[in-house]
Structures are given as C-alpha cells and as structure tokens.
N, C-alpha and C positions, 0 to 999 in steps of 0.2 A: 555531546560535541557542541553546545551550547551553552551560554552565559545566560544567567536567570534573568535578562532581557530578550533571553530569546535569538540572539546575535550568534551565529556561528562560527568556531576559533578554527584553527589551524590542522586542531585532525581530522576535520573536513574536507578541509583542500587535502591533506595528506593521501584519508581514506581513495577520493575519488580520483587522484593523483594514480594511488598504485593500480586502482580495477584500470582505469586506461592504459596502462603499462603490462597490465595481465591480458591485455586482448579483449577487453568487455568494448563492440560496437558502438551500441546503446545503452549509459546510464539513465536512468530514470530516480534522485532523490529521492530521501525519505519524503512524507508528505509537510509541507511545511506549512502554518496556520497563516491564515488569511489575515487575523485580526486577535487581538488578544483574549477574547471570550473563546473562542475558537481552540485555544490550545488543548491538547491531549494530555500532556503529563510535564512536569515543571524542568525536564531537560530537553525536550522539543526544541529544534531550527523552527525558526520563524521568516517571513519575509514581509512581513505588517509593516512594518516602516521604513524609510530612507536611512537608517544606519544599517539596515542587514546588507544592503547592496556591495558595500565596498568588501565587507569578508567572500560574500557568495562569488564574487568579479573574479578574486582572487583563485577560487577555487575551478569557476571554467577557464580559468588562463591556463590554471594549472594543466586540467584534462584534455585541452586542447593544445599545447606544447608537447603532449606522451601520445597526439593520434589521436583521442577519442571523442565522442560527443553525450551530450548530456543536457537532460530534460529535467524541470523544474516543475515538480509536483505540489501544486497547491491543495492544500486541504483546513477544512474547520470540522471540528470532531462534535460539533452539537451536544446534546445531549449525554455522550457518551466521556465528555474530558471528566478524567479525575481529580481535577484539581480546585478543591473544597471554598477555596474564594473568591473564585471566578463564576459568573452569573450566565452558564450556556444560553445558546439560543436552540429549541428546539421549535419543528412545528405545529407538533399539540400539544397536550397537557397529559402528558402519559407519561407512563415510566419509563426509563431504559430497559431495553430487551435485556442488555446483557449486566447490568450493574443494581437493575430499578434505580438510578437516581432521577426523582422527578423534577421538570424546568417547567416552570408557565410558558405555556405557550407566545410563539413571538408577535407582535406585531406587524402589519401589513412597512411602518416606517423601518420598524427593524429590519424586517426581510429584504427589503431596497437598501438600505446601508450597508450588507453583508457582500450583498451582490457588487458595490462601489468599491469595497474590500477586497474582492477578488478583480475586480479591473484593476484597481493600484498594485497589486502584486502582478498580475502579471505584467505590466509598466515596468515594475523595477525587475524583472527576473530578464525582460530582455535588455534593457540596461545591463544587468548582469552579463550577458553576455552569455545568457542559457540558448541554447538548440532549437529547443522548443517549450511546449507546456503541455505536460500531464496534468490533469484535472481529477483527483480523487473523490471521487463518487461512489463507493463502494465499503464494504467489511462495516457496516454499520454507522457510520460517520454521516454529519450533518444532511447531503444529497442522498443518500440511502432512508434516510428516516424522512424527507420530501418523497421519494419515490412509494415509500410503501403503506398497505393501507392500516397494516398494524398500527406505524408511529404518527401518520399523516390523515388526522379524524376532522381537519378542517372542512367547511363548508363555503369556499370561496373563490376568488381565482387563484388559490395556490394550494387548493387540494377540495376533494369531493367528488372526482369519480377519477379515472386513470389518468384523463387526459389533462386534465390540472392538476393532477399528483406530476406530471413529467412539466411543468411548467418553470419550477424554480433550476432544475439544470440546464436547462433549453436558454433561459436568462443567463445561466452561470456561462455556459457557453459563449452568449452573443456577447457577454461584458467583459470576456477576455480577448475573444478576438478585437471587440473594440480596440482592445487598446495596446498591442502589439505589431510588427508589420504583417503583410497579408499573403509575405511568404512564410511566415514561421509556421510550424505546424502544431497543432492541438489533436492529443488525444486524451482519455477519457481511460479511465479504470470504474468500471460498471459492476454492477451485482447483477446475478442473472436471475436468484432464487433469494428468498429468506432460508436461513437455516435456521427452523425454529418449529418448535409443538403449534403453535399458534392456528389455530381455524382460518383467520383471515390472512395470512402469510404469503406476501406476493410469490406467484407463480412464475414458472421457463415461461412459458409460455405470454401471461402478461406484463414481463419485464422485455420479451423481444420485441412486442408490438411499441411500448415505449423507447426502447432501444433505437430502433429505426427512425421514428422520428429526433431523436437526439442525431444519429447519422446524417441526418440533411438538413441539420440547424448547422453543422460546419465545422466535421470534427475529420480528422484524415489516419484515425487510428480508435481500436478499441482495445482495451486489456480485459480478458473475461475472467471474475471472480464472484464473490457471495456478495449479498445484500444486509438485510439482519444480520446480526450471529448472535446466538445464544450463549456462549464462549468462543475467544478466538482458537483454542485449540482442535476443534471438531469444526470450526465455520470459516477458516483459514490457512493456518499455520499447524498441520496435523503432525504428531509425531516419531521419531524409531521409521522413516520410508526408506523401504527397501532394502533395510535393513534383516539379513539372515542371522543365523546363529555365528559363522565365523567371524562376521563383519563387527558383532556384537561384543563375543571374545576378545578381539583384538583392538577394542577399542574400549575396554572395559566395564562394558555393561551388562553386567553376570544377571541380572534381573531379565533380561531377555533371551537370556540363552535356551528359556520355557519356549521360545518361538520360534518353527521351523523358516518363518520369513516375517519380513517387516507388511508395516502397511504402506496399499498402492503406490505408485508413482503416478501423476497429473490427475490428479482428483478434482479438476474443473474441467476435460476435454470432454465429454456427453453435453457439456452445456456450451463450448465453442463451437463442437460438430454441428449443434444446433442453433445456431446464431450464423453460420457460415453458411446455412441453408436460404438466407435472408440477407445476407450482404457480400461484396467483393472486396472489402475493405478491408486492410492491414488489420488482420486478427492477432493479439499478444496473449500469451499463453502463460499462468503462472499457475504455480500450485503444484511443489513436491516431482520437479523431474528430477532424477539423480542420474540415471542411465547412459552416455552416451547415443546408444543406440535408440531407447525412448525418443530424445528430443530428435534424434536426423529422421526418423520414421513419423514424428509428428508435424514436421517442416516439408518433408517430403511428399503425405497424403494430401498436403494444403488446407489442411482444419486449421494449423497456425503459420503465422508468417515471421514471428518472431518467439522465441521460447524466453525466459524473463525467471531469474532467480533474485534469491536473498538471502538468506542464511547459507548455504554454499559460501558464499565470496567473504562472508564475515569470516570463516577459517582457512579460505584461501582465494585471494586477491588475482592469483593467476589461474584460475580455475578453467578461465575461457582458452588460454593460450593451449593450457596442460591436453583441454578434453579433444582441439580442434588438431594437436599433433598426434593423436594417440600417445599420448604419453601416459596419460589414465584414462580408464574407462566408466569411470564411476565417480562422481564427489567424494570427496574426503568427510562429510558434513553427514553425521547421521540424526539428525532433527529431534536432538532431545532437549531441546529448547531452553533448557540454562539459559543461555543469550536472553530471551524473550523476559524470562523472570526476573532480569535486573533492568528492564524496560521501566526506566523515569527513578530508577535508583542509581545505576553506573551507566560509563561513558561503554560505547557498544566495539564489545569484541569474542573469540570463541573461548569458551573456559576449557575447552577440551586440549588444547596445547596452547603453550607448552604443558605438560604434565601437574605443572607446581600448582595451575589454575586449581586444578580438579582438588589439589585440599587446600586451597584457597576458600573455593564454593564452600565445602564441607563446613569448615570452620563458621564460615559465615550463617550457614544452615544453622547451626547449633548455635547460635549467637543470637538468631532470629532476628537479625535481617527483611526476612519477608513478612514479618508480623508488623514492623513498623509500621 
C-alpha cells in the first residue's frame, strides 16, 4: 500500500477508513520506517520524509470522520530489512538471528542520526494528524537488537551490560516526545523474551527490569510481545489458533483435519501477567486471541487493558463491531498466514475469501512466486 518511495496511496486511507467504521477504538499502523536504511521490505509505508505527510493526513481525516482513532507506529527494521541495497544499521557486527544477514556494526554518529530520524517522524506523524505514537521496539527489529545481549556485543554507552543495552530506546523515546505536543501519547510495543536456542538470549525476567525503566523515560502505554525471533512464525505470528477439526473443514483446510484442536489462543499473556506484576500502566495484549470470551476474561482479570489484533481485520474490517454485538463469537481468520507470505510481494489482503483468492494463491504457488 505504498509507492517504491515509500509514500502511502489510497488503500491506506481506505484500509483504515473501513477498521474505524468496523468499530476498531484504537488503530495502531503498520510499523512505518524512520529513515530509508531502516526499511523492512520494498512495499513498506514510510514516514522519513515531508512527502509521506500529506497521504498519511489523509488517511487520519479519514479515521477520524467514521469515529475512530489511530496511532502511528514508527519503526527501523536494522539488521533484519530485506532489502539487498540498502546498507542496515545494526548495533554489532553479528548476524541476524533470523535471516544471518551480517551489517558492520553502527557508529556512535550513526546511532545519533537514527535517533534525529525518529524525532522528525514523529514531527510529521503529529502533523499528520495521528493520535498518538507507537514506538516499535520489538519482533526482532533495530530497538530489539539494542536491547539484547545476543545482537548488542558493544562495549560503550550504547551497549555492555543491561543498563546501556536499554539506552538507545530510552533516547528513542525522549527524541519523540521531543518533538510532538506533551499531550499526545507514546507507547511502546516491547519484547519481553528472545525466542531463540541462543545461551545468551535476553530473559522475562531481564527484559522487565529494562522495561520499567523505559516506563519512567515517558511512555503512557506498553504492547507486550517477543524480542529476537528465530522465525516470525513460532516468535510472533503463530499459526491454524484455535482452530478445531470443524473450523478447519469448513474453511477448507483438509490438512488439519489430523487436529483435534488448533494452537493456543494469547501466546504472550505469561509474559503480560508478569510485566503487570511491575507496572499500573495501560497493558496491550497481542498475540492470536480469536475467542470472544478469551479477549472479555483477559480485560476483565486486568492482565490487559487493551486486546490488539491483525490478521483478524485483514479478512474482516468489522470484526470489532461483529465480536462487541454478539453477532460472532469467534474471528472468521484462521491464521494460516497466506497474507504474511505475500509480505513485500502484494499489496495486503485475506486470500481465503473470496473463494477465487484460494486458486489464485495455488496458481501462484506453482509458478514460484515465493522462490523469487
């Protein structure tokens, strides 16, 4: 939903047009690059410059003419962008966890201009006329590889034992609030753990003690998810949740019909239950709820204060209205992540309906597509 300048077109505004007309609160954007090194894959939204403003404006006019509001998620994918000629910034000199692509590690000038990068976005995102700011920090990306001590072997002020490993978001932080008003709000999408084999693999435990202090650098929200990943399919985006044998049937995934149920629903609440032992602060929840009843009994215990999907709303836009009338009990979205596999190849939607998608994909399958 972007121009190979990174500039976001019109099904942008459309997209986030119909989730506020579906009853979605709070949007929260895809993650959007900071700066051009930064980018994740060659169809990425960007907000690196004074041309993405004027599409982005357009698109909270939009959200906010149907009711709803909407948060602007910056993000630089470090290390981990795929895309072959662009020069990441990471900050060692180590492989990526999940890709091995190796980056020289950055400069102390680099690492300050990055940080300049995410004050000028978030400049223009409130220009835009966004809600707030999400800050992604998490699933492996540029602030995940600062936080951990796998990716982060520096020996300086910006890494070398925990408390300078938490240094460069604690900056990221103070150089957005810099530069927004001082009612807008900022939160943070966090890794709580590395998912990874790794011996030195940040732990629950020492990603809370970092956490906290990120809390009183000036953040008024957390989203709790992973750190590293080893793949995003097992350290994110897991698939076939809660999905039974009928559900399966009936939605034509004969391959699982082997499985008398799907896998979990909220496969990050152990790591919110335990981060909420340590803060009062607007807890966000993501990670595979489908349930109805799930999300109101995890709102309700006060482990989260917001429940937060994604692939759900790519196959139905009014999912929030549907789940909040009872009119369903369950997502339509059984997480077999097609979607995610055309990630930096097509423009994002569910192949599962209409019908025609599903030998659409096929076709393409056999065409190899994903080999390109």
């Amino acid at each position: 939903m972007a121009s190979p300048a990174g500039v976001v077109d019109a099904r942008f505004a459309a997209l986030h047009a119909a989730l506020a007309r579906g009853g979605v609160g709070l949007q929260i954007t895809g993650h959007m690059f900071v700066e051009g090194r930064g980018r994740y894959d060659p169809v990425q939204g960007g907000i690196h410059s004074d041309e993405t403003v004027g599409p982005l404006q357009q698109a909270t006019e939009a959200v906010h003419r149907a009711g709803g509001r909407i948060f602007c998620q910056l993000g630089h994918s470090g290390s981990q962008s795929v895309i072959p000629d662009e020069q990441p910034l990471s900050p060692s000199d180590v492989a990526n966890v999940m890709h091995g692509r190796s980056v020289k590690a950055a400069t102390v000038g680099e690492i300050e201009r990055t940080l300049a990068c995410y004050h000028d976005a978030a400049g223009r995102a409130a220009r835009a006329g966004f809600d707030g700011i999400h800050i992604h920090g998490a699933n492996g990306y540029l602030i995940s590889q600062f936080r951990s001590p796998v990716t982060n072997m520096r020996d300086d002020e910006w890494g070398g034992d925990a408390v300078r490993r938490e240094r460069f978001p604690i900056e990221v932080i103070r150089a957005v609030r810099a530069a927004i008003p001082s009612n807008m709000p900022i939160t943070m999408k966090v890794g709580l753990r590395d998912i990874t084999d790794h011996p030195q693999a940040l732990t629950r435990e020492q990603s809370i003690a970092g956490i906290r202090r990120l809390i009183t650098t000036g953040l008024d929200g957390v989203e709790v998810s992973s750190n590293l990943m080893s793949d995003y399919v097992s350290g994110s985006i897991r698939s076939y949740v809660a999905v039974n044998r009928k559900r399966a049937y009936a939605d034509l995934l004969y391959h699982r019909l082997l499985y008398s149920h799907g896998n979990e629903e909220a496969y990050f609440l152990a790591d919110a239950r335990e981060l909420r032992a340590h803060t009062d602060l607007p807890i966000i929840l993501v990670g595979g709820m489908r349930r109805a009843d799930t999300m109101a009994g995890i709102v309700e215990s006060g482990v989260a204060d917001f429940i937060s999907m994604a692939r759900p709303f790519i196959r139905q836009p009014d999912l929030a209205r549907r789940l909040l009338s009872g009119q369903q009990a369950i997502a339509d979205c059984v997480s077999c992540n097609i979607c995610l596999n055309y990630d930096g190849k097509d423009w994002l939607r569910c192949w599962r309906t209409p019908r025609a998608r599903l030998l659409e994909h096929a076709f393409r399958r056999v065409a190899g597509v994903f080999k390109q």
